[in-house]
KOLFI-76234 format. One record per residue (C-alpha): residue in one letter; x, y, z. Coordinates in steps of 0.25 Angstrom, whole numbers, always signed. Layout:
N
[A; [X; Y; Z]]
...
***
This chain:
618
[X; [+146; -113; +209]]
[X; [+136; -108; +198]]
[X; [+128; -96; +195]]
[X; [+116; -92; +189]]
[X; [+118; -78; +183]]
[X; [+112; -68; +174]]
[X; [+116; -63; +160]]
[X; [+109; -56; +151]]
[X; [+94; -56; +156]]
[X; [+95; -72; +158]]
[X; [+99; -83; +170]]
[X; [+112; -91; +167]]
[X; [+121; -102; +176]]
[X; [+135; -105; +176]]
[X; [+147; -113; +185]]
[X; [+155; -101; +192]]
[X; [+169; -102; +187]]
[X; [+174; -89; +194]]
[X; [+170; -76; +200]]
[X; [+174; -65; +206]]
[X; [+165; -54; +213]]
[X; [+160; -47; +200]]
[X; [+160; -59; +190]]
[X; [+160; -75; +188]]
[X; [+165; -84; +177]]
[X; [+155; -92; +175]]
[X; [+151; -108; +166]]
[X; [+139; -109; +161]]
[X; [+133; -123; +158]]
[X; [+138; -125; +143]]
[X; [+152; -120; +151]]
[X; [+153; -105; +142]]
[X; [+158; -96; +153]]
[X; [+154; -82; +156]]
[X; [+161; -70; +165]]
[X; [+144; -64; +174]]
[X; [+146; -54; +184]]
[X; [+141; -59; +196]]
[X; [+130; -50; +199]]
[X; [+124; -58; +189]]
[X; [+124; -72; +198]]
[X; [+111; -74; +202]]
[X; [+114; -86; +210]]
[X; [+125; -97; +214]]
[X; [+121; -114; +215]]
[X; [+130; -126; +215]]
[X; [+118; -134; +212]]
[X; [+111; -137; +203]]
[X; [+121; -139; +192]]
[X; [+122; -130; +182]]
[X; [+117; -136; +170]]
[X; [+105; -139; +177]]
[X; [+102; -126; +187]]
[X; [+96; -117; +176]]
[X; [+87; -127; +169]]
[X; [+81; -133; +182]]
[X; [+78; -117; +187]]
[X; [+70; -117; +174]]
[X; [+63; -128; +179]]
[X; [+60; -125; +193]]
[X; [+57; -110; +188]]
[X; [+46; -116; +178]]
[X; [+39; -122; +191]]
[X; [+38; -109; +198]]
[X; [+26; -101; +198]]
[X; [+27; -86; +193]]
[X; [+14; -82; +198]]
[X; [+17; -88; +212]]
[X; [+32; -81; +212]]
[X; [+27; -68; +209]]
[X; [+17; -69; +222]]
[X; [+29; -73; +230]]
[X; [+37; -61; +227]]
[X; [+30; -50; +232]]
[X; [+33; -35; +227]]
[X; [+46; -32; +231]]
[X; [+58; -35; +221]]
[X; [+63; -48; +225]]
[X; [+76; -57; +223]]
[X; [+74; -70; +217]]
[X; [+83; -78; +226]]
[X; [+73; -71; +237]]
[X; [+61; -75; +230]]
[X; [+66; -90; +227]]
[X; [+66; -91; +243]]
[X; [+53; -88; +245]]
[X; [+47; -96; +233]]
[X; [+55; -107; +238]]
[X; [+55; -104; +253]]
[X; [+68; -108; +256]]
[X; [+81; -102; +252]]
[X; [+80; -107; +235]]
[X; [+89; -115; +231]]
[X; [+99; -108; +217]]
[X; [+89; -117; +209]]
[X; [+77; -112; +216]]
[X; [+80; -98; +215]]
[X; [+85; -99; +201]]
[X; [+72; -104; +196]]
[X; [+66; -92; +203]]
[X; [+73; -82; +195]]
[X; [+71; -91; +183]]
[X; [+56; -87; +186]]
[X; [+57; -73; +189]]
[X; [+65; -70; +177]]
[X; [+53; -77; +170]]
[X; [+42; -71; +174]]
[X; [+45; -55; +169]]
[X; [+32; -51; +171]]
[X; [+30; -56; +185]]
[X; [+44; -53; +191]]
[X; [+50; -40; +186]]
[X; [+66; -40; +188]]
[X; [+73; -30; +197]]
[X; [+88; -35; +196]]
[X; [+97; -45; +196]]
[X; [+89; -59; +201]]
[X; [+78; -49; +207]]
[X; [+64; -47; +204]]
[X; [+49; -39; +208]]
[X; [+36; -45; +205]]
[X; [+28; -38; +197]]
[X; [+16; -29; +200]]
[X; [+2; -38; +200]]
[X; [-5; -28; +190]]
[X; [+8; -28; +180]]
[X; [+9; -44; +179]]
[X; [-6; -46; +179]]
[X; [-6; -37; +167]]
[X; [+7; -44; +163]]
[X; [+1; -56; +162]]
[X; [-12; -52; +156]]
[X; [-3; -47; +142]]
[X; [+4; -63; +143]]
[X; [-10; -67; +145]]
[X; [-13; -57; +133]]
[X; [-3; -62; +123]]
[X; [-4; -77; +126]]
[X; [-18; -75; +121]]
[X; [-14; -67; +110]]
[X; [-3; -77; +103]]
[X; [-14; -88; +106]]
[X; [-23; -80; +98]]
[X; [-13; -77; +87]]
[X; [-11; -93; +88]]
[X; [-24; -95; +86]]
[X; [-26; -84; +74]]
[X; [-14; -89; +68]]
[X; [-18; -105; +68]]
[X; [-34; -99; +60]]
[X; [-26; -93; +51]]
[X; [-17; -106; +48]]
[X; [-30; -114; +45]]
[X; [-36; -103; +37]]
[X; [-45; -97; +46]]
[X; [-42; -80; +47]]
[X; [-46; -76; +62]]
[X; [-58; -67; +64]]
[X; [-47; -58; +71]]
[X; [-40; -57; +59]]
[X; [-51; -56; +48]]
[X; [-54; -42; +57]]
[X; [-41; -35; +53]]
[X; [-37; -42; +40]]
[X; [-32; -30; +34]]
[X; [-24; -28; +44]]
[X; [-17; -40; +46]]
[X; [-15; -41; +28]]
[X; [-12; -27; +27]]
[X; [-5; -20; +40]]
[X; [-3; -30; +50]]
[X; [-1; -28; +65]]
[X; [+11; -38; +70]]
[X; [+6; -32; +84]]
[X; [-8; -40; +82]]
[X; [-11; -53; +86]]
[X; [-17; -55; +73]]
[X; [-6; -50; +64]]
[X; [+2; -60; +73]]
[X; [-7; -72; +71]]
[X; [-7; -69; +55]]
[X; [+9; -68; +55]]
[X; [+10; -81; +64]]
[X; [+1; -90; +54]]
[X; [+7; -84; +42]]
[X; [+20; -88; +49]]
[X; [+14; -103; +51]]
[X; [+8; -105; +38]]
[X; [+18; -97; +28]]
[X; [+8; -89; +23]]
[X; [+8; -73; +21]]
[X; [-4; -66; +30]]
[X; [-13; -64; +17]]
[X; [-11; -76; +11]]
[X; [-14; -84; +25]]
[X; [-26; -74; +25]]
[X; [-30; -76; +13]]
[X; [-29; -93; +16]]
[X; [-40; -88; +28]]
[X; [-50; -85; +17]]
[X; [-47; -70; +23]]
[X; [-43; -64; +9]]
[X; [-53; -63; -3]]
[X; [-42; -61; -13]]
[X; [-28; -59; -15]]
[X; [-33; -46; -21]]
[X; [-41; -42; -9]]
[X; [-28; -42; -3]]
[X; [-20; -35; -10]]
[X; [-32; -25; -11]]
[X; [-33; -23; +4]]
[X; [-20; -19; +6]]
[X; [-21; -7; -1]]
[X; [-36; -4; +3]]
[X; [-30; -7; +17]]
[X; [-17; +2; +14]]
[X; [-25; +13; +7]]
[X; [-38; +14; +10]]
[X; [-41; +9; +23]]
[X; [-51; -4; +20]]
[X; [-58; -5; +7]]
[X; [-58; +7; +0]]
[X; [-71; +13; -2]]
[X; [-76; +25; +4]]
[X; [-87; +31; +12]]
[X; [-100; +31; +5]]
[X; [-104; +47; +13]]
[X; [-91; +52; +6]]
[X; [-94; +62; -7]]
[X; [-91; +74; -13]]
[X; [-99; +86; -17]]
[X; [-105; +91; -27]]
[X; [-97; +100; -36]]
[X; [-98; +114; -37]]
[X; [-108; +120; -48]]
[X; [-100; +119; -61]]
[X; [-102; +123; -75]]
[X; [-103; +115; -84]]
[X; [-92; +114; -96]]
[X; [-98; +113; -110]]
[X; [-90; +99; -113]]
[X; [-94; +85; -114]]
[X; [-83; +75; -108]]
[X; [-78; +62; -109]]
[X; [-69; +54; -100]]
[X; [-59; +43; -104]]
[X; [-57; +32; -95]]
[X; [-55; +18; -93]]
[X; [-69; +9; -92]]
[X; [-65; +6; -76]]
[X; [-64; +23; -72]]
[X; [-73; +30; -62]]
[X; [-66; +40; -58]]
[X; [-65; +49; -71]]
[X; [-57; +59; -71]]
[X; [-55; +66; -81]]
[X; [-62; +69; -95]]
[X; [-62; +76; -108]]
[X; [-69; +85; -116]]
[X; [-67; +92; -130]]
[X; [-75; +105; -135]]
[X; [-72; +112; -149]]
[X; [-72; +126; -147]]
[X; [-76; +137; -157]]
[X; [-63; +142; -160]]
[X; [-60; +127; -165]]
[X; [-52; +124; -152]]
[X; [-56; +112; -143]]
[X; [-56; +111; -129]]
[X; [-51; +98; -122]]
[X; [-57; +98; -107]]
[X; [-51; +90; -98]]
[X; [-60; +86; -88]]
[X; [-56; +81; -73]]
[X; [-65; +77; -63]]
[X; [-67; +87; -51]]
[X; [-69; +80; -38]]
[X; [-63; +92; -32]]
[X; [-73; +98; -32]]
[X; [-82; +89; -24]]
[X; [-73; +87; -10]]
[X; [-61; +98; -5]]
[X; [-49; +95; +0]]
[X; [-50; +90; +14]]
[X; [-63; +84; +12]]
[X; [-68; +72; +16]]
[X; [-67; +66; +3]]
[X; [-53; +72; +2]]
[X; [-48; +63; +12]]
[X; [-53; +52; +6]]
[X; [-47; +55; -7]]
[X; [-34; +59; -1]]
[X; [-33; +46; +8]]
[X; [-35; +38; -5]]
[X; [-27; +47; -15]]
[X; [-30; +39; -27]]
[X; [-40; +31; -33]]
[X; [-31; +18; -33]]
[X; [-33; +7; -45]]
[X; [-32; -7; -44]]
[X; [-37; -16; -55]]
[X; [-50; -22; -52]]
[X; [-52; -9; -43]]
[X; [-49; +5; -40]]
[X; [-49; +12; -26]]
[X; [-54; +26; -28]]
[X; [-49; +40; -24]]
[X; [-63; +46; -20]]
[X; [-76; +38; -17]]
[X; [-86; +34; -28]]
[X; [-97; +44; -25]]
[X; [-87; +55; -26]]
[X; [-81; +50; -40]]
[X; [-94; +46; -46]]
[X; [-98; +61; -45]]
[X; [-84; +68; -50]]
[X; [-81; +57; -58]]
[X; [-82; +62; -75]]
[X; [-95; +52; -77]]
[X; [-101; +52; -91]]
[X; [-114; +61; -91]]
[X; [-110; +68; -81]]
[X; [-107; +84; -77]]
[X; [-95; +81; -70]]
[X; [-87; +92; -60]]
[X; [-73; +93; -69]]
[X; [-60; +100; -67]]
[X; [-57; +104; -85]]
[X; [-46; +109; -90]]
[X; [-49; +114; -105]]
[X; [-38; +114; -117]]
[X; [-41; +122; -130]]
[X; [-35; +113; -139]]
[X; [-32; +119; -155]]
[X; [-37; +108; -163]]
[X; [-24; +109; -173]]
[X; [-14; +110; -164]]
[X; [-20; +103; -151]]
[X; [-10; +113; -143]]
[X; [-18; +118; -132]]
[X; [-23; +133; -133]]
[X; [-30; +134; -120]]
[X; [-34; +129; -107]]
[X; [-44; +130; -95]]
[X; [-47; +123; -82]]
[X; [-64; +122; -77]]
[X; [-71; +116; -65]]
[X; [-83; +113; -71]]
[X; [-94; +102; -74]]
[X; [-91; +92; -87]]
[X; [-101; +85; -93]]
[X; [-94; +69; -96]]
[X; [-99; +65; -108]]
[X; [-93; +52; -108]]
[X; [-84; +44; -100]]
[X; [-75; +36; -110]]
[X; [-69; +22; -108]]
[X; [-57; +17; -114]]
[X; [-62; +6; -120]]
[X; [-73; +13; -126]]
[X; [-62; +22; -133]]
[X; [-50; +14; -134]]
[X; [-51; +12; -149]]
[X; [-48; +27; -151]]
[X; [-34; +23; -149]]
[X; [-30; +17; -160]]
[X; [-40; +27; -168]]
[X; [-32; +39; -161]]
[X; [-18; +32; -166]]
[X; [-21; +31; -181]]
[X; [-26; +46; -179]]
[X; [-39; +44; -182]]
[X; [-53; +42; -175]]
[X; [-62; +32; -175]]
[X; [-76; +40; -176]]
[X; [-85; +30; -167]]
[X; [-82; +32; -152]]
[X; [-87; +42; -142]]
[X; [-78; +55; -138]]
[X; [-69; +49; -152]]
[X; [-67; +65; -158]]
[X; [-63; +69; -143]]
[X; [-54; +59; -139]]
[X; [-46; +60; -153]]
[X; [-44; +75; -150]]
[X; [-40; +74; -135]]
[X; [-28; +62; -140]]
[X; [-24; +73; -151]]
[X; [-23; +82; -140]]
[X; [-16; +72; -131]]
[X; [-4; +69; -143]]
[X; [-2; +86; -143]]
[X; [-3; +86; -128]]
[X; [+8; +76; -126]]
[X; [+16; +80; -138]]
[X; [+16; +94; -130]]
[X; [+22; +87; -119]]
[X; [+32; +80; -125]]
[X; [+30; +68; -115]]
[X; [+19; +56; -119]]
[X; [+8; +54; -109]]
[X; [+9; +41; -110]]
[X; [+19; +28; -114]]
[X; [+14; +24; -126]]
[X; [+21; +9; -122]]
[X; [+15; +8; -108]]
[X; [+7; -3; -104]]
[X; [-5; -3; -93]]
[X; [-12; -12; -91]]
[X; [-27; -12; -85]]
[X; [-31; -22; -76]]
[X; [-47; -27; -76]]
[X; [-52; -34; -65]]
[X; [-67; -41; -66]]
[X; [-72; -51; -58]]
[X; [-57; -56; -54]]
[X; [-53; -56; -67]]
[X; [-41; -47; -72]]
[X; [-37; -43; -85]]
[X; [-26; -35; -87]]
[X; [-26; -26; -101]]
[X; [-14; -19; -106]]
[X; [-14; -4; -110]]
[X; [-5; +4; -117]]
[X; [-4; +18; -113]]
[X; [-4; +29; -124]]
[X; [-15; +26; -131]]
[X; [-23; +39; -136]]
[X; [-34; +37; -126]]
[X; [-24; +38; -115]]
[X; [-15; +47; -122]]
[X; [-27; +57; -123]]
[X; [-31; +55; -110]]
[X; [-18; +56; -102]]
[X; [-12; +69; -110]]
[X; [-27; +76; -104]]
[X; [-23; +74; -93]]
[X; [-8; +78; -93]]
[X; [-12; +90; -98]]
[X; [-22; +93; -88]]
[X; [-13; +89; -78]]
[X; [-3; +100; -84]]
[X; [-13; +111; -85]]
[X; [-18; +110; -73]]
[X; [-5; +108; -66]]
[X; [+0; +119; -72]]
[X; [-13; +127; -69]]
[X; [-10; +124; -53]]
[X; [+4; +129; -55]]
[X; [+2; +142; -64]]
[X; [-9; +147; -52]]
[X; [+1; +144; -41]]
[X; [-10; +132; -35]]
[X; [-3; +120; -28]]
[X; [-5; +105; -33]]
[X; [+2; +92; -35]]
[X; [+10; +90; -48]]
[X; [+15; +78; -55]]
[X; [+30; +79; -57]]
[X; [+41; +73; -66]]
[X; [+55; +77; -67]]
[X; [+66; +68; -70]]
[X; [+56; +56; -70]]
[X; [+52; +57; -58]]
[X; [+36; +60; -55]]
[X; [+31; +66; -41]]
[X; [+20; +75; -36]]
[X; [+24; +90; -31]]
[X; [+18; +102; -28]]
[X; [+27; +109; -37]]
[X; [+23; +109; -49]]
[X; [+32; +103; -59]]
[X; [+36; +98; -72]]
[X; [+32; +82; -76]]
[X; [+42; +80; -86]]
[X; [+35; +66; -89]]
[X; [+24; +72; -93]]
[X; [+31; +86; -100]]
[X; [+22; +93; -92]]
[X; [+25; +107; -83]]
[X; [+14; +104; -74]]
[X; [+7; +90; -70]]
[X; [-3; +89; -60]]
[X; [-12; +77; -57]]
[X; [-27; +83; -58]]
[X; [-34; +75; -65]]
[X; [-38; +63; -58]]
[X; [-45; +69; -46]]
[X; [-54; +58; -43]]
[X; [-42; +47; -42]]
[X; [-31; +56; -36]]
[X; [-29; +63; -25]]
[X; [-18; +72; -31]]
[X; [-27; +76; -43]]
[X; [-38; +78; -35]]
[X; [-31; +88; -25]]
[X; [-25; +94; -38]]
[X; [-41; +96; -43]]
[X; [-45; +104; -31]]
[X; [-32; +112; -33]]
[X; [-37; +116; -47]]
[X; [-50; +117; -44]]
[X; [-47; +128; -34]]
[X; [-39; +135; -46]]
[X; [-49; +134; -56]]
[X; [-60; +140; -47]]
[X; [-48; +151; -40]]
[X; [-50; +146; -27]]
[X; [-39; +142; -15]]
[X; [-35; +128; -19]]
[X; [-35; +119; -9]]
[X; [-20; +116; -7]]
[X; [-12; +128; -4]]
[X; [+4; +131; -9]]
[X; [+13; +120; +1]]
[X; [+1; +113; +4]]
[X; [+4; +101; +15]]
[X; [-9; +95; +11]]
[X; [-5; +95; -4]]
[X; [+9; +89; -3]]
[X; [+3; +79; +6]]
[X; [-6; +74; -3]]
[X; [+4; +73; -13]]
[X; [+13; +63; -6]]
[X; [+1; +53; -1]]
[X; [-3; +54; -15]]
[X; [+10; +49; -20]]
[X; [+11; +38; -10]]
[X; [-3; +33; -11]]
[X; [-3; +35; -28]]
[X; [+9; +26; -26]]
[X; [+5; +14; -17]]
[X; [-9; +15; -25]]
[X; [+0; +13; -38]]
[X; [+8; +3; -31]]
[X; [-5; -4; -26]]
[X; [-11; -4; -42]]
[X; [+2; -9; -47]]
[X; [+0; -23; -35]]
[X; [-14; -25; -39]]
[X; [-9; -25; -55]]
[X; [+1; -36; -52]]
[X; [-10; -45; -44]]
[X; [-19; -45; -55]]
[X; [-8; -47; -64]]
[X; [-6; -60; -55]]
[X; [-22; -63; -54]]
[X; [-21; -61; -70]]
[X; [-10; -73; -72]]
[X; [-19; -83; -63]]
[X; [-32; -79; -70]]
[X; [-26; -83; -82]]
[X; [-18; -92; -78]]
[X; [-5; -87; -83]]
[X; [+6; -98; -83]]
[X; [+17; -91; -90]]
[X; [+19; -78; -94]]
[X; [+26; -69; -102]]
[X; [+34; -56; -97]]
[X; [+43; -46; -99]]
[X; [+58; -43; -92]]
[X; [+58; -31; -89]]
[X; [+70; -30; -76]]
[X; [+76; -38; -65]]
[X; [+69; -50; -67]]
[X; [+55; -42; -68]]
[X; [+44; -45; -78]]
[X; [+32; -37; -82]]
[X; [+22; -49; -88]]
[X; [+16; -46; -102]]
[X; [+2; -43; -102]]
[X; [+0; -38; -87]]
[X; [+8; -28; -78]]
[X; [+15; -40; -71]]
[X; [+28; -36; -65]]
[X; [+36; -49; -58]]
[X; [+50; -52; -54]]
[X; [+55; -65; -61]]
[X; [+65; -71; -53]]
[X; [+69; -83; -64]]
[X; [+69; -74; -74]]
[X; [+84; -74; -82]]
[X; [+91; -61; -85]]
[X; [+85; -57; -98]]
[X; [+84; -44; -105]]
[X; [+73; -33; -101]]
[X; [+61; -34; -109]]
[X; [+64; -49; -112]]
[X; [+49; -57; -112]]
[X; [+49; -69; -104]]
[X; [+39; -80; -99]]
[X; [+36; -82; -86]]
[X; [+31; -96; -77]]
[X; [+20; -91; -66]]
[X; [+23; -100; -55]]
[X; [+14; -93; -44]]
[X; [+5; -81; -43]]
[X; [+2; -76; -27]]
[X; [-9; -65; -27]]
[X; [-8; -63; -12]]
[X; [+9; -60; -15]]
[X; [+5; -53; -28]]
[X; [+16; -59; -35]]
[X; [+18; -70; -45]]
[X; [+29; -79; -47]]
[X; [+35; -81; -61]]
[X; [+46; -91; -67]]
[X; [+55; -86; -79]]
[X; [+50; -98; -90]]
[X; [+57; -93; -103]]
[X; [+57; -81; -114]]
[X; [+44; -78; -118]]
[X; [+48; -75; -132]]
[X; [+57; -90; -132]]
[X; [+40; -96; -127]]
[X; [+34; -89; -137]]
[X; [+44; -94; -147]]
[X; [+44; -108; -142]]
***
């Protein structure tokens, strides 16, 4: 005698070797035996043998007619053996009424099942609907087929095309055409981008790297609403200074500038000078959201991302001859001993004389070092008095503004073309600069603090930097106080930090109250934007270092160790892993094979070749 049983979800045949009314020892076909409980026999046969039964009710099952079976059933909850009889229409044979339940088990959405070998048909609405979502999905993976064999032959779909961004930057596994990008990329061993960009899809490697952060920051391409603007400025007086500004030839948004007035006790009086967009737009504004959304103006080279909209820099920002809205803070400055003897904050109107550019001035360096002065640039007399002052400021400090060793680079993008120039910081000219603005920083901060008015501070202690509301010592900095205030058309902080001034200069409610939830908000999306803008800068730095070495055509190249098998490349801020590199000691120069450069990957392969100094020798 054999059986056909069920275990576990699925149908299975064995000899009966023994049973008793609850169980039976059963053979299967390969001879393992198995202990069923006999409510699980579904039905007994003696023919046909049991190798063949289960193999030929597949077959006789394929025949059958799903459609037609789920007419003959009716509505009622049926057995199997029940329904075999009237399919047949004759008492079924086992082979017969096995093949049946082979074809109700098979069809889940036409025969629901009710127990053990017994079955109802399903509702005419639920399987038309049913069978429309199969319908539904067979077209889909056709059309997933279909858009993944386009994108094989270098064709991007039209359907795709639509919501590029999407499928580069956040895809959808849910979407059809998520899934008919992952199945060509998994056919032809490409990534999604660089099979995209094979489709003719992507204009540049540097578009895509680009559009991730436009698509991640600022939702598209971004640029602004041409209706957006600020206001005018209130009626301000007019200070009795000339300005100049400082910056580097590429600067729009200018910030800050400086003036120097000789007063009648033989004093002089440094004004620093910050932009006031403050006083155009309030917090909650229209513009405020924009700005807030943003958070920074975010560099990259070849391109920056501003803050605020063009229309609402180019009238707060310090353009030569121009009266422009400013936020000053005055020192009187004893000429003999550059200590300062006074101090006082104006919201006012400053005439901008000039705007400097570095390479206009950068000859006053080396002039400034041998303590002299060259006699033949503009603002020459002004600028050498402001670094005097800088050296007493920082020397009250105790701590330098800058490292005198430290290397930037700038980066110079024209026409596709980089060129990557090192600059060392501490010069004079950025020495004079940065110890204006700590000290304004300071002052201010320190204004905030002493008339009990909330703001965002800069913090160090133990070596560690972070924004509070408490305001607190930077001990990198050998400050008491440090606030960020005077950048407000390229930070959100220092731009919050204005209105909170502004409102203490004139004596009225600042905007952001004690315990402020809208203060200490902003201050943590600040940090987290600020970092993934720096983190973005840093990326777009190491491509064009790569498009750097193949528009030169750099071979080998020479680097420094610096740890774990990581280089820094002279000459450009190239930072690579080396994996052939031998243990040698840090600061060890080496030469370096380029074996491959991927701009889609951002990365470049490179082979350890020799010592550079042992080259250079040879």
């Amino acid at each position: 005698m054999n059986v056909l049983y069920e275990e576990t979800g699925s149908f299975k045949v064995g000899a009966v070797l023994a049973e008793s009314d609850a169980s039976l020892q059963v053979e299967a076909v390969h001879g393992k035996r198995s202990k069923i409980k006999a409510a699980s026999v579904l039905l007994r046969f003696e023919a046909p043998p049991l190798a063949e039964f289960m193999p030929r009710a597949d077959a006789l099952a394929a025949e059958m007619d799903t459609e037609f079976l789920w007419q003959c059933c009716g509505e009622a909850e049926f057995g199997f053996a029940e329904l075999a009889r009237e399919y047949c229409g004759h008492a079924p044979s086992a082979l017969e009424a096995a093949a049946i339940l082979l074809k109700l088990q098979s069809a889940p959405m036409y025969f629901y099942r009710k127990g053990k070998g017994r079955f109802r048909a399903a509702p005419a609405d639920t399987l038309k609907a049913a069978l429309a979502g199969v319908e539904r999905r067979r077209l889909q993976e056709e059309q997933i087929r279909n858009w993944a064999q386009e994108l094989q032959a270098g064709t991007l779909p039209a359907a795709l095309r639509a919501m590029l961004p999407l499928l580069l930057y956040r895809p959808d596994r849910n979407r059809i055409e998520t899934k008919a990008l992952e199945l060509a990329c998994a056919a032809s061993g490409l990534s999604a981008p660089k099979l995209i960009e094979r489709a003719g899809a992507l204009p540049s490697s540097h578009d895509y790297h680009l559009g991730a952060f436009l698509f991640e920051h600022h939702a598209g391409d971004g640029g602004f609403s041409a209706s957006v603007s600020a206001a005018e400025p209130p009626e301000l007086p007019l200070a009795a200074v000339s300005a100049f500004s400082l910056d580097d030839a590429s600067t729009t948004e200018i910030d800050d500038a400086f003036s120097l007035t000789r007063l009648a006790n033989g004093r002089y009086r440094v004004g620093i000078h910050i932009a006031a967009p403050g006083l155009g737009f309030a917090p909650g504004s229209e513009l405020d959201q924009i700005a807030r959304a943003r958070m920074s103006t975010a560099y990259i080279p070849g391109r920056k991302i501003t803050m605020l909209p063009p229309q609402v820099i180019e009238r707060y920002t310090l353009g030569e001859g121009r009266e422009c809205p400013a936020l000053s803070l005055y020192l009187d400055i004893n000429p003999l001993s550059h200590l300062v003897e006074g101090q006082e904050t104006r919201i006012e109107r400053v005439k901008i004389a000039a705007n400097l550019r570095h390479h206009q001035v950068e000859a006053l360096d080396a002039a400034f070092l041998a303590g002299a002065e060259r006699g033949d640039l503009p603002f020459e007399a002004e600028l050498f008095f402001l670094w005097q002052l800088a050296l007493e400021l920082e020397a009250a400090r105790g701590k330098p503004a800058t490292q005198p060793d430290r290397v930037d680079y700038n980066f110079f993008v024209e026409n596709e073309r980089i060129s990557i120039v090192e600059r060392r910081r501490g010069a004079p000219l950025d020495k004079l600069v940065a110890e204006l603005m700590i000290s304004a920083n300071n002052n201010w901060g320190r204004l905030l603090a002493d008339r009990g008015i909330p703001a965002i501070y800069r913090a160090q202690s133990n070596g560690k930097v972070r924004m509070t509301t408490v305001p607190s010592p930077h001990q990198g900095l050998g400050v008491s106080h440090y606030i960020w205030a005077s950048s407000p058309l390229r930070r959100y902080i220092d731009l919050l930090n204005q209105w909170q001034l502004l409102a203490c200069v004139s004596a009225t409610a600042p905007p952001f109250g004690k315990n402020s939830a809208d203060l200490q908000a902003a201050m943590r999306e600040f940090e987290l934007t600020y970092a993934a803008y720096d983190q973005f800068q840093s990326k777009m730095e190491h491509y064009w270092c790569l498009r750097w070495l193949l528009q030169e055509q750099v071979k080998l190249a020479r680097a420094q160790v610096l740890r774990d098998k990581l280089v820094k490349f002279e000459g450009i801020p190239l930072y690579v892993r080396v994996a052939s590199l031998p243990e040698l000691d840090i600061g060890s120069r080496v030469l370096l094979e380029i074996e491959g450069i991927d701009l889609i990957d951002n990365s470049v392969s490179a082979r350890y070749k020799a010592s550079a100094e042992d080259w250079e020798q040879s």
